[in-house]
C-alpha positions in Angstrom: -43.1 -111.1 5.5 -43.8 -107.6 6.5 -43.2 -104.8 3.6 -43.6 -101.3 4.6 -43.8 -98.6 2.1 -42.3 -96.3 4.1 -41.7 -96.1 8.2 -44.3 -93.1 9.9 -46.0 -95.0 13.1 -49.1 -95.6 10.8 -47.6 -97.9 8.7 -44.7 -99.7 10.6 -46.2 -99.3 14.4 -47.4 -102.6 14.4 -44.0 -104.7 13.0 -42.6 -104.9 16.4 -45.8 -106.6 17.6 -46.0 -108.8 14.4 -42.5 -109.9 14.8 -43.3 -111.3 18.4 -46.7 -112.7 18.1 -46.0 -114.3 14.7 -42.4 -114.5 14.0 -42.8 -111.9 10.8 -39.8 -110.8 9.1 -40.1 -107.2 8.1 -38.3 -105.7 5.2 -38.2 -101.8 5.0 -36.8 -99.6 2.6 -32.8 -99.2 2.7 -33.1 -95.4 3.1 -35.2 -95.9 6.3 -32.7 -98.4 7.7 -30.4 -96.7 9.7 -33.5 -94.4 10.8 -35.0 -97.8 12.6 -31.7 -99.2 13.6 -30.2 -96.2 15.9 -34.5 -96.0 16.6 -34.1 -92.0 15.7 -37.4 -90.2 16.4 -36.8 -87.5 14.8 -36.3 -88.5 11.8 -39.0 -91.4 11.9 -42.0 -88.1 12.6 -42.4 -89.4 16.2 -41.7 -86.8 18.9 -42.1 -84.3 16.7 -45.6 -85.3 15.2 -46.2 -86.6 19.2 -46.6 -89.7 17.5 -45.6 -93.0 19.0 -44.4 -96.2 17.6 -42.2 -99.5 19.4 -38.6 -100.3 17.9 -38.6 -103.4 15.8 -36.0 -105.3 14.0 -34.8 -104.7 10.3 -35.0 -108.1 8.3 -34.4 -107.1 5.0 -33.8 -103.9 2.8 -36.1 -102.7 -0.3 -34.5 -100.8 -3.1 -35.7 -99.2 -6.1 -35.5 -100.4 -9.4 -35.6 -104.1 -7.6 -38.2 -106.6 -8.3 -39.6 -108.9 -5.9 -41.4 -112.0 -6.4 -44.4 -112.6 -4.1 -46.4 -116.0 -4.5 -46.1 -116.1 -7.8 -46.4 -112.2 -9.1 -43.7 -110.0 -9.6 -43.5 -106.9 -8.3 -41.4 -103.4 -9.1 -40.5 -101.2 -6.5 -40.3 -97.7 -7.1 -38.9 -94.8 -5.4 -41.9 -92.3 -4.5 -40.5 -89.3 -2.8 -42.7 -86.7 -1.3 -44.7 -87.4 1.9 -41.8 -89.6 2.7 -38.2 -88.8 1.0 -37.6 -92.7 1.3 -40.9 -93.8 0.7 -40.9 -96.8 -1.9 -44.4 -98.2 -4.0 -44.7 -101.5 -5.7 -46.1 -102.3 -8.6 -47.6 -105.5 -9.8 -47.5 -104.7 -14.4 -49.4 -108.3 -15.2 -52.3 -107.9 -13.0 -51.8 -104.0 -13.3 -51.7 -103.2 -9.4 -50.1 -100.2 -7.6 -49.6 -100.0 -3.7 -48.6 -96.5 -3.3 -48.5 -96.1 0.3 -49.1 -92.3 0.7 -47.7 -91.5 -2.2 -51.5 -91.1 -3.8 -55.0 -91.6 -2.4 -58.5 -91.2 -3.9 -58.6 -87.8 -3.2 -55.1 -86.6 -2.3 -52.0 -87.6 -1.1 -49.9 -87.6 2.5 -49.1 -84.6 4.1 -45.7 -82.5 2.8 -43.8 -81.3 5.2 -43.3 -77.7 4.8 -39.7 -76.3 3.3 -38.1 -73.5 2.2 -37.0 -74.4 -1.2 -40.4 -76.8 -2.3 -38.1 -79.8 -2.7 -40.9 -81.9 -0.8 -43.4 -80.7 -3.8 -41.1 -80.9 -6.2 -40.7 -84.6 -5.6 -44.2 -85.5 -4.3 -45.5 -84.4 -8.4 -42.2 -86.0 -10.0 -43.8 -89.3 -7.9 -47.4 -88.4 -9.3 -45.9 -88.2 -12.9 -44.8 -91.5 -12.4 -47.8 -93.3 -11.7 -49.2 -91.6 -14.7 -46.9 -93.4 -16.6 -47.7 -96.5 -15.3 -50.7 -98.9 -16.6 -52.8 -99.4 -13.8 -56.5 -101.3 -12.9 -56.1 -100.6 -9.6 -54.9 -98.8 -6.8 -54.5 -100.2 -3.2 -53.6 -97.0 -1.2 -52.0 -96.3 2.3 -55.4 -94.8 3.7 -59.1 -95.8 2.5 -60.5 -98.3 0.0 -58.8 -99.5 -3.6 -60.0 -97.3 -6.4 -59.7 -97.6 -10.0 -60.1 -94.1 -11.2 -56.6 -93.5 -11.2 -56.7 -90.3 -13.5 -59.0 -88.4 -11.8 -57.1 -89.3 -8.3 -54.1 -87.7 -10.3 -55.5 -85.1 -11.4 -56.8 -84.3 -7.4 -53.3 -84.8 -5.8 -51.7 -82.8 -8.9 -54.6 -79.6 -7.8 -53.5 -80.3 -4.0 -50.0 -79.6 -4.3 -50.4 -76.5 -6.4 -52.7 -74.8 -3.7 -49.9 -76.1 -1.0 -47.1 -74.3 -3.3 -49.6 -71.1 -4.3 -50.3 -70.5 -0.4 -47.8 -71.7 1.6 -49.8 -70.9 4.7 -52.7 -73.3 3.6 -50.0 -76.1 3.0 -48.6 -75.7 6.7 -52.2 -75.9 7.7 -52.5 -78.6 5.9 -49.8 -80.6 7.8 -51.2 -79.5 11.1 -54.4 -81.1 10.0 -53.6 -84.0 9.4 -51.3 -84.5 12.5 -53.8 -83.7 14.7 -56.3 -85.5 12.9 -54.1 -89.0 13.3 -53.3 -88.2 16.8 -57.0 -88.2 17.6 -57.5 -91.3 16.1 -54.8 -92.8 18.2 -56.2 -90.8 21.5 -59.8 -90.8 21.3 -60.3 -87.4 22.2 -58.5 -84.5 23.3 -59.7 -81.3 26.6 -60.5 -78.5 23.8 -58.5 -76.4 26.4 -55.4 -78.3 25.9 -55.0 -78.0 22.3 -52.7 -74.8 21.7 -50.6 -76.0 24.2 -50.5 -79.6 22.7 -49.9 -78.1 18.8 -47.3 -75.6 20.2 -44.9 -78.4 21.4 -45.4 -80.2 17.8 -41.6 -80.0 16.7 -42.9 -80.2 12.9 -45.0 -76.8 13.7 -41.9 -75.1 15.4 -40.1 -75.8 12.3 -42.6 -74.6 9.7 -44.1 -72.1 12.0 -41.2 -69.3 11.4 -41.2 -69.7 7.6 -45.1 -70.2 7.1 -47.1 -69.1 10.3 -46.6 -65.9 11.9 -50.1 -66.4 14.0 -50.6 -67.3 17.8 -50.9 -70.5 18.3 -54.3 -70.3 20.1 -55.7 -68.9 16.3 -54.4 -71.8 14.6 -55.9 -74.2 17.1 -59.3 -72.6 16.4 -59.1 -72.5 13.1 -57.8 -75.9 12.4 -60.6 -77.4 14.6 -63.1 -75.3 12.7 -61.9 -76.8 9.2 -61.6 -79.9 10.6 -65.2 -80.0 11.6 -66.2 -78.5 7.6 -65.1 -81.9 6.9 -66.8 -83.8 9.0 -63.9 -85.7 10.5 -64.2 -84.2 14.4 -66.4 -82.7 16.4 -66.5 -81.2 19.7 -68.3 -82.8 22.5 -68.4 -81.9 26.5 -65.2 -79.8 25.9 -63.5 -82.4 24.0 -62.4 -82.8 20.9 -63.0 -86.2 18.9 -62.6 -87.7 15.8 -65.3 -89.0 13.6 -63.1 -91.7 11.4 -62.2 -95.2 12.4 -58.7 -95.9 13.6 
């Protein structure tokens, strides 16, 4: 039994394969349903994040406020909009366990995607507040190790989504980041000459780019590589990009 938190290619790329090789049945939140079923890749962050994933089969449906029993250990799941308007997290209250997808990490949270009216931020801390209403050991997180710090991973998220809302460019950047940053992973490494033309066909740029980014695209490229590199996450190479994290 497969349970996906919510359905971006990182975290439900692998069910079709699972399903074949080992008979799985995979369960996916109701709200990302009809996304999977009509296979829309649009909605699901594919084309436009030039992201990939294979279509797979919908097995069952997780809603919130249900509770599932796993082995012997209940579980809650909750809604956590933000990164993912239909993003679910499940929580585990006797052994005091969280699996928050991307909902929180150690030292953030997923990417927002960039909107007019701040509805994405607006639900991503209503999903923070949440959790800090839970009572919780431990956190198992979509990306990187379990941590038990859970406050001081609040607080971080909580400090990153009032920069994205105080500079709206710097959230926008934010998202280009990290899409480039997972498509690297997937790619291995990228021409250095290719990249404005690659983030300039990024549907999810085109569509924050008018509200947020009134730059050429060949600055952005530049700049995103440079921050990227302040964080020690690429580095350029025989004019190539590539990525400094494990898939």
């Amino acid at each position: 039994m497969v349970l996906n938190t919510h359905c971006h290619s990182d975290h439900m790329g692998g069910n079709a394969r699972l399903q074949r090789e080992y008979g799985a049945q995979v369960w996916v939140p109701e709200a990302e349903a009809p996304h999977i079923q009509s296979w829309d890749q649009a909605a699901l962050w594919l084309d436009d994040a030039g992201q990939q994933a294979e279509p797979f089969r919908v097995d069952g449906l997780l809603r919130p406020g249900e509770t599932l029993l796993l082995g012997q250990t209940e579980w809650q799941v909750l809604a956590a909009p933000g990164h993912r308007m239909e993003a679910l997290m499940f929580y585990a209250p006797e052994f005091r366990i969280l699996i928050s997808g991307d909902a929180l990490w150690q030292n953030g949270l997923g990417a927002v995607l960039p909107d007019a009216d701040l509805a994405g931020l607006a639900a991503a801390q209503a999903t923070l507040e949440l959790i800090a209403a839970l009572d919780i050991d431990w956190v198992i997180p979509g990306h990187g190790a379990p941590f038990a710090n859970v406050a001081q991973a609040l607080q971080t998220a909580s400090r990153r989504l009032l920069q994205w809302r105080d500079n709206p460019q710097r959230w926008a950047l934010s998202l280009l980041k990290s899409l480039l940053l997972f498509n690297l992973l997937e790619m291995g490494s990228m021409p250095l000459v290719q990249l404005p033309d690659y983030l300039g066909r990024l549907s999810l740029l085109q569509q924050s780019s008018h509200i947020l980014l009134q730059r050429p695209v060949a600055e952005l490229a530049q700049q995103v590589v440079t921050e990227l590199e302040q964080m020690r996450v690429v580095r350029r190479y025989g004019g190539r990009l590539l990525p400094l994290l494990r898939a």
